[in-house]
C-alpha positions as CSV (number, residue, x, y, z in Angstrom):
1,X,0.0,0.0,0.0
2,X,1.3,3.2,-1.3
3,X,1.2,6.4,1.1
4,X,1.7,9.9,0.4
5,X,1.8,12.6,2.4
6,X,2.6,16.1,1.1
7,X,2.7,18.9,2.4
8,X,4.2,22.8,2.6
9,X,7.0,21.5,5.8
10,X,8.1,18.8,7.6
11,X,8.3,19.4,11.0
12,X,8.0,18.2,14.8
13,X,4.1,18.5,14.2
14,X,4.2,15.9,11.8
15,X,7.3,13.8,12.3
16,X,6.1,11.7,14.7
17,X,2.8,10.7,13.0
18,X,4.9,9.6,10.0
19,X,7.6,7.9,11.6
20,X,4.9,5.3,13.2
21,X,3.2,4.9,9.4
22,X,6.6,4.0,8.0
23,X,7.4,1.8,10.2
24,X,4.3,-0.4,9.4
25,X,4.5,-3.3,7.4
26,X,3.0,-3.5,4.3
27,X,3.4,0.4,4.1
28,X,5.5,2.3,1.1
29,X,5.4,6.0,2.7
30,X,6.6,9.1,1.1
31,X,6.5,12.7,2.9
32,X,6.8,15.4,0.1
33,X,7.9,18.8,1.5
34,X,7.0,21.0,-0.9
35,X,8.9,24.9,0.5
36,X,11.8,25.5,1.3
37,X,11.7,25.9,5.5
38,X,12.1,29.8,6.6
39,X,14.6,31.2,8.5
40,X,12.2,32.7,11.4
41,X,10.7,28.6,11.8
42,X,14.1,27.1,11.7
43,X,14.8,29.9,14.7
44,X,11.6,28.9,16.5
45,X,13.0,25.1,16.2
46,X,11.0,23.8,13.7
47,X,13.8,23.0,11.6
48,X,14.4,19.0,10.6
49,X,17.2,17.8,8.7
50,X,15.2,16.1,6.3
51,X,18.2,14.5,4.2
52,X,18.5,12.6,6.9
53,X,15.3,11.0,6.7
54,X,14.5,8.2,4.3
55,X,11.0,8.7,3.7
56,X,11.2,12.7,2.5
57,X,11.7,13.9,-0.5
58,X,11.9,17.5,-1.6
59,X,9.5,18.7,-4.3
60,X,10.8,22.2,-4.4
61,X,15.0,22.0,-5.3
62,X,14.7,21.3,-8.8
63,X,12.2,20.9,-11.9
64,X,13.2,17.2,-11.7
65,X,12.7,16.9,-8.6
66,X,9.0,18.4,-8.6
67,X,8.3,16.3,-11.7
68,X,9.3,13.6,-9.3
69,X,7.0,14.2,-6.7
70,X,4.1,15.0,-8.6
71,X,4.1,11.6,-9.7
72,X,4.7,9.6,-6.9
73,X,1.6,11.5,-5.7
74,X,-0.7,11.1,-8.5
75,X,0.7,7.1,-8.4
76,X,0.2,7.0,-4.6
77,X,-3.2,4.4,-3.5
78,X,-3.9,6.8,-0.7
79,X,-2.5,11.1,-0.3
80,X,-3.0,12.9,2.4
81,X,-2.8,16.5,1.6
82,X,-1.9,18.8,3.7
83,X,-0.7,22.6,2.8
84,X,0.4,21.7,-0.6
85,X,0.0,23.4,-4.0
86,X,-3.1,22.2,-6.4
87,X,-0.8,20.4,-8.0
88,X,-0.4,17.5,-5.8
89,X,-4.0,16.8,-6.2
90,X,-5.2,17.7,-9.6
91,X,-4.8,14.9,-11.0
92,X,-6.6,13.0,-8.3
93,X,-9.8,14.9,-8.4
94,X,-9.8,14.2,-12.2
95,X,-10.0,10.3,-11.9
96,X,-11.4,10.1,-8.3
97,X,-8.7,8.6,-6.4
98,X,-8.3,8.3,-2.4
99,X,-7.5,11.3,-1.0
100,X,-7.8,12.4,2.9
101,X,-7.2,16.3,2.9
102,X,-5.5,17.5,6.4
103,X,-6.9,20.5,7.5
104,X,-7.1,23.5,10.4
105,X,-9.7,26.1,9.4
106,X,-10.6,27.6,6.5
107,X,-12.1,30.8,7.5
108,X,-10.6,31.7,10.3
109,X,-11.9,35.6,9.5
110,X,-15.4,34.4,8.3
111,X,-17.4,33.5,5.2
112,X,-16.9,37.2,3.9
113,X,-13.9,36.3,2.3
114,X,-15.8,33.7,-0.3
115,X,-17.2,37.0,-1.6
116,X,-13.6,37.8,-3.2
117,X,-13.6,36.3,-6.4
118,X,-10.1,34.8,-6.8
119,X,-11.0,33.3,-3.4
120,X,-14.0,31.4,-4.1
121,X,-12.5,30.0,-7.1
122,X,-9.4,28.4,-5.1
123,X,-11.9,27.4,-2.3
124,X,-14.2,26.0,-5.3
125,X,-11.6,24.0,-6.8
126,X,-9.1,22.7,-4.1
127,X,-12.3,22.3,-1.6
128,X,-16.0,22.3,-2.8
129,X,-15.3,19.9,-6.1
130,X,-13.1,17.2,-4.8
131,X,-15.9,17.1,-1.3
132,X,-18.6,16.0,-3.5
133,X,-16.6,12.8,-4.9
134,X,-17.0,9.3,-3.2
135,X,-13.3,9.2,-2.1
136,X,-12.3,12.2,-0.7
137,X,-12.0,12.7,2.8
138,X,-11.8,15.6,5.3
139,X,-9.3,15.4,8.2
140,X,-9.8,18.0,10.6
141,X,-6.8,19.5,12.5
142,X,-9.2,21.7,14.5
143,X,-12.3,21.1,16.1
144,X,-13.8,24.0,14.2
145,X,-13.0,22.8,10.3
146,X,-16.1,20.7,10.1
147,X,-18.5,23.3,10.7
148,X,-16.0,25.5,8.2
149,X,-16.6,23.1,5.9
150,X,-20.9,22.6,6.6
151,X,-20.7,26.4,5.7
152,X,-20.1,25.6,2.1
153,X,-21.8,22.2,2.0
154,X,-18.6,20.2,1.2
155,X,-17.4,17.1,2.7
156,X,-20.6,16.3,3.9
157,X,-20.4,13.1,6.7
158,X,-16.7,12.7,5.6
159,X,-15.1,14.3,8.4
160,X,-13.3,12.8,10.8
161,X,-11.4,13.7,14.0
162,X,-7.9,14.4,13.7
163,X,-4.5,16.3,14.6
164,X,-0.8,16.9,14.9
165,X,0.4,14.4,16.9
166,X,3.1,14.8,19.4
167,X,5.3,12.6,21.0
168,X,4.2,11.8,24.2
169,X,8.0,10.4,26.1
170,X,7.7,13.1,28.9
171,X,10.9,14.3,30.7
172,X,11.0,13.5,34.6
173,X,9.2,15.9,37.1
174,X,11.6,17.4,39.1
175,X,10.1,17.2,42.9
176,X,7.3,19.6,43.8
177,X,8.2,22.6,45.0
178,X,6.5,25.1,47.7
179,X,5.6,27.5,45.3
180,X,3.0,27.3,42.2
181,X,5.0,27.1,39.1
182,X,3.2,28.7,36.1
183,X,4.0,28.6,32.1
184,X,3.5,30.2,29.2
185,X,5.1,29.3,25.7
186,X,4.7,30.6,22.4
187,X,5.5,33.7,19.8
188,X,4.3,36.5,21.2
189,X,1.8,38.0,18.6
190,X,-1.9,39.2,19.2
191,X,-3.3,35.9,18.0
192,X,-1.7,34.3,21.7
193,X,-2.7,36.7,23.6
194,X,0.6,36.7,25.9
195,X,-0.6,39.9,27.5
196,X,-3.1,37.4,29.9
197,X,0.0,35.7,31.4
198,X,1.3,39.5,32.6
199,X,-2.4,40.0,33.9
200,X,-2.9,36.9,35.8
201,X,0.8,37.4,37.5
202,X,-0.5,40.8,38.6
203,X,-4.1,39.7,39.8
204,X,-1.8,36.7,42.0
205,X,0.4,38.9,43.3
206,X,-2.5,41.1,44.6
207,X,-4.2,38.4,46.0
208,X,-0.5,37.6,47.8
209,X,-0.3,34.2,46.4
210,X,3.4,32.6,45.8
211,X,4.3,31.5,42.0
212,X,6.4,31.8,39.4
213,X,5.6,32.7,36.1
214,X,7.8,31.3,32.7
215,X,7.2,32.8,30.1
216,X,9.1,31.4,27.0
217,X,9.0,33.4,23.4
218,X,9.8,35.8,21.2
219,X,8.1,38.3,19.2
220,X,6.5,41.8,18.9
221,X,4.5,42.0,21.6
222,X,7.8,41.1,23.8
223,X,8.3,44.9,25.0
224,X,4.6,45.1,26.1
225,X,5.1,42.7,28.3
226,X,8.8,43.8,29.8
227,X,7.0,46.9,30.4
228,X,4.1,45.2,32.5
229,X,5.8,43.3,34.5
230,X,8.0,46.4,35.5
231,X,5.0,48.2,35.9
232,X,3.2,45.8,38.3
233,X,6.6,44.9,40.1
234,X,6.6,40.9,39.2
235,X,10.2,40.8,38.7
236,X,10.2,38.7,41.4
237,X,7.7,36.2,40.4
238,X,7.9,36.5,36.4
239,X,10.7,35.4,34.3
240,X,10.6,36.3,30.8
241,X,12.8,33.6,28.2
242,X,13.8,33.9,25.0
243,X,12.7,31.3,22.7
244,X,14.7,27.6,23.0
245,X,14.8,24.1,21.8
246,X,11.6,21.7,22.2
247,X,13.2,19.2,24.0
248,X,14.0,22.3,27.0
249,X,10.3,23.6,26.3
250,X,9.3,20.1,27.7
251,X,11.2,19.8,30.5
252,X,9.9,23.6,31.4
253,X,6.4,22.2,31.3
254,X,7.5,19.0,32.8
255,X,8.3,20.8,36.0
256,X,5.1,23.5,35.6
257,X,1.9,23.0,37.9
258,X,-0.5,25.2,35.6
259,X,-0.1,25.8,31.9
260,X,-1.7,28.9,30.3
261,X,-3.0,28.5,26.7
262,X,-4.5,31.6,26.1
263,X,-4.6,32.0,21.9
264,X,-7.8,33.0,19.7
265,X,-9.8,31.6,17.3
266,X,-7.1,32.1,15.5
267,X,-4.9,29.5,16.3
268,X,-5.0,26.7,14.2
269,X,-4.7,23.6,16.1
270,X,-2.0,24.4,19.1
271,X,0.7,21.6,19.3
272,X,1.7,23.3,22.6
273,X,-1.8,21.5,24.5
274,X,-0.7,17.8,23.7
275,X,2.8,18.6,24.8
276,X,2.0,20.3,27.8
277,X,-0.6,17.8,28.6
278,X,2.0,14.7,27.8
279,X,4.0,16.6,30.5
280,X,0.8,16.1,32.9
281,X,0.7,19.9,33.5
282,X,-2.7,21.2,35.0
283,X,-4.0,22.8,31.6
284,X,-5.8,26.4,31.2
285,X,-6.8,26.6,27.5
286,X,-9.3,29.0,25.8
287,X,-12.1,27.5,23.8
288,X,-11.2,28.9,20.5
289,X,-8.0,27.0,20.0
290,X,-8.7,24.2,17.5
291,X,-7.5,21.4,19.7
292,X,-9.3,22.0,22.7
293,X,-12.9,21.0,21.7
294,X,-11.3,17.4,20.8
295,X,-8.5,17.5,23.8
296,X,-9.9,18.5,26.9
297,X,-13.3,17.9,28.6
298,X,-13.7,20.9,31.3
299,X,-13.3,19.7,35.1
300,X,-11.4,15.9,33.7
301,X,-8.5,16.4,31.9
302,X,-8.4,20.4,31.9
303,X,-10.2,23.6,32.5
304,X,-11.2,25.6,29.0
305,X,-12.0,28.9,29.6
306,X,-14.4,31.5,26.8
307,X,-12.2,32.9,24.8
308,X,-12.0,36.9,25.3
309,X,-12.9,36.5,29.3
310,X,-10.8,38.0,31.8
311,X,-13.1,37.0,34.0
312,X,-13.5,33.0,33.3
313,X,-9.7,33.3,32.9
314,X,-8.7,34.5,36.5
315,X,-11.5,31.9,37.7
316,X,-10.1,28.9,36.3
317,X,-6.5,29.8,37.5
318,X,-7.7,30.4,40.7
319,X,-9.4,26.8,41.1
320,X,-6.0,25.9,40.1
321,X,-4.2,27.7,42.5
322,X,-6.6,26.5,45.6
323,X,-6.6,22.9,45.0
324,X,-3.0,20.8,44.6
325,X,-5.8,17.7,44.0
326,X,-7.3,19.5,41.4
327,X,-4.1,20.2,39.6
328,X,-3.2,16.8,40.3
329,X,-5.8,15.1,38.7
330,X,-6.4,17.1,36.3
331,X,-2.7,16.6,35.1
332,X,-3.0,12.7,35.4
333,X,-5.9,12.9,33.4
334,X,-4.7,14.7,30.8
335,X,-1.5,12.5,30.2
336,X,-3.2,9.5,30.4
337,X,-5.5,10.9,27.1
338,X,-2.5,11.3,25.3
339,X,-0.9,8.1,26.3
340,X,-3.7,6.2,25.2
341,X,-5.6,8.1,22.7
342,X,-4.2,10.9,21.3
343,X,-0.9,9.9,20.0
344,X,1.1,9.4,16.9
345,X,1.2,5.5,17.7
346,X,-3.3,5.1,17.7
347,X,-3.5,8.1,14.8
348,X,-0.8,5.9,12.3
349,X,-2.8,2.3,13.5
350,X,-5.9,3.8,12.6
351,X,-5.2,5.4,9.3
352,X,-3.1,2.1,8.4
353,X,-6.3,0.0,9.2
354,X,-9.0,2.7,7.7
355,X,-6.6,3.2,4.7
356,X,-6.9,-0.7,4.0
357,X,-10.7,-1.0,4.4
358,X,-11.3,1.5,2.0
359,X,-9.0,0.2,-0.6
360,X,-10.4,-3.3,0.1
361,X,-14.0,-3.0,0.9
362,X,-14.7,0.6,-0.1
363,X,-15.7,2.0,3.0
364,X,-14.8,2.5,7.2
365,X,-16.3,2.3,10.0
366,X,-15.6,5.5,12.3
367,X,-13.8,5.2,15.6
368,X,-15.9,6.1,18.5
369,X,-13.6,8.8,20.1
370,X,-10.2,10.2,19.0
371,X,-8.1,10.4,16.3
372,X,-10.9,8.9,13.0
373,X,-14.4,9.5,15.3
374,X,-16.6,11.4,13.8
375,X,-16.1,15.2,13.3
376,X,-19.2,17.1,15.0
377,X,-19.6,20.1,13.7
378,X,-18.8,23.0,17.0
379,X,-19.6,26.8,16.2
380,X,-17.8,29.1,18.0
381,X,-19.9,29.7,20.8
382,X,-20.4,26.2,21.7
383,X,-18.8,27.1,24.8
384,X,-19.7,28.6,28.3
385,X,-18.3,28.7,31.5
386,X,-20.0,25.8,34.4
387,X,-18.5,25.1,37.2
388,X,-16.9,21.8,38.4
């Protein structure tokens, strides 16, 4: 069974997925990278060594080369497209052949943009055609694609839960500490909000709790947030990082009580909330991040809070900060859904298994949670505050 998988980078997001379907027997896999990695991702340590790497091959170095790929995709018995050109799948759509499309959202900034003509026609060929035929498939790397998709009555009942898929070997905990530790990780931009990590060190400090903030990143919104915390006086408490490796990220949230995920509806899907719940970090997330409606069930294996409230913000902290059991259990819980469920190990077992039903029988049956279940369709406001 011939597998494809192109798309625009190969990175830590999707390593570990595709190391687990290469490995399977009976499996010929191909990643296609299709650009050239930038210099500001490479700094933010998304930068693989792909040569290295016996499954990749680059599409973008040379004519030959994208010749090359072009037809090992059009060849392939299953792709899995990802942010690729048209290209990869032109071909495909023609003659109907099996195609899972991996995707976050498509209108991140709303329907309006449909209006645009140039849009519509890209969203008309690389989406609304290719949903209509019997083997196409949507994948949906955020729990808010399927009802992207309703909105332009494509892919309908063909999508399916799905995600990037971190590795889930967790560094050691270093022992508890008498003070809450509290991080936050990411570029600091307006889509992540890093300003809420300034505000809940200063609502703490005025409430006289002990903790220490992390906060790891770089970006524009860095000098805001040197300037509030020597505003509010938290140099004490808060200690602002540049930007480092993964593998030190993970020991960061290896050794945090409470993490803060605090981005929009903006963010795609939001690697950082399987790593930080592999870690078994106590989990604050907002609800518009597109992992959150499939990772964490509110009061079990996290707390979500509505994206845009202060308010629900500083309360699910606080039921953080008042309860080690809480933080406990919710940490437990939240590892043990990524040890068992939300892995790269289940995701590559499933699409090996779903991949070779379809191919044999013509048709799948859907898992009944996790990676392959069925993707409901979530609108924005599906989510409001209720206390556990």
């Amino acid at each position: 069974m011939r597998i494809v998988f192109a798309s625009n980078y190969f990175n830590h997001h999707e390593k570990y997925f595709c190391d687990e379907l290469s490995k399977m027997p009976g499996i010929d896999f191909t990643f296609v990278q299709t650009q050239e990695m930038t210099p500001d991702r490479i700094e933010l340590g998304w930068g693989i060594n792909i040569d290295n790497i016996k499954y990749c091959i680059c599409s973008y170095k040379s004519r030959e080369e994208y010749n090359k790929a072009i037809k090992i995709a059009n060849n392939a018995d299953i792709l899995l497209l990802g942010s690729a050109p048209y290209q990869f799948v032109k071909e495909r759509i023609h003659h109907n052949r099996l195609t899972f499309y991996i995707a976050e959202r498509l209108f991140r900034n709303g329907l309006w943009h449909m209006l645009y003509p140039p849009t519509f026609i890209t969203v008309l060929k690389r989406f609304i055609i290719p949903g209509h035929l019997s083997n196409f498939y949507m994948l949906c790397a955020s729990g808010y694609t399927a009802g992207d998709v309703c909105k332009i009555h494509t892919f309908t009942k063909k999508c399916f839960r799905w995600g990037h898929f971190v590795s889930t070997d967790a560094p050691l905990r270093e022992s508890p500490k008498d003070i809450i530790r509290i991080l936050w990780v990411g570029r600091m931009i307006p889509l992540k909000h890093p300003e809420y990590a300034t505000m809940i060190a200063t609502y703490l400090k005025n409430k006289g709790i002990k903790f220490h903030l992390d906060i790891i990143g770089t970006g524009p919104l860095k000098e805001l947030l040197k300037s509030n915390i020597l505003k509010h006086k938290l140099t004490d408490s808060v200690n602002l990082l540049d930007s480092m490796p993964s593998r030190d990220i993970r020991q960061y949230m290896a050794n945090a009580d409470i993490y803060l995920f605090t981005s929009d509806f903006n963010e795609g899907w939001g690697a950082v909330l399987g790593e930080a719940m592999s870690t078994g970090c106590a989990v604050v997330a907002s609800h518009g991040i597109g992992a959150v409606p499939f990772l964490i069930e509110h009061g079990r294996n996290g707390l979500i809070y509505q994206t845009g409230d202060p308010k629900d913000f500083k309360q699910c902290v606080d039921m953080l900060v008042n309860s080690q059991n809480l933080r406990n259990q919710l940490g437990q819980s939240a590892k043990e859904t990524m040890q068992t469920l939300w892995n790269p190990q289940i995701a590559a077992q499933r699409f090996a298994e779903v991949a070779k039903d379809l191919l044999t029988r013509g048709y799948f049956t859907p898992y009944e949670s996790g990676p392959l279940s069925v993707a409901p369709i979530i609108k924005n406001n599906w989510y409001h505050h209720d206390s556990i």
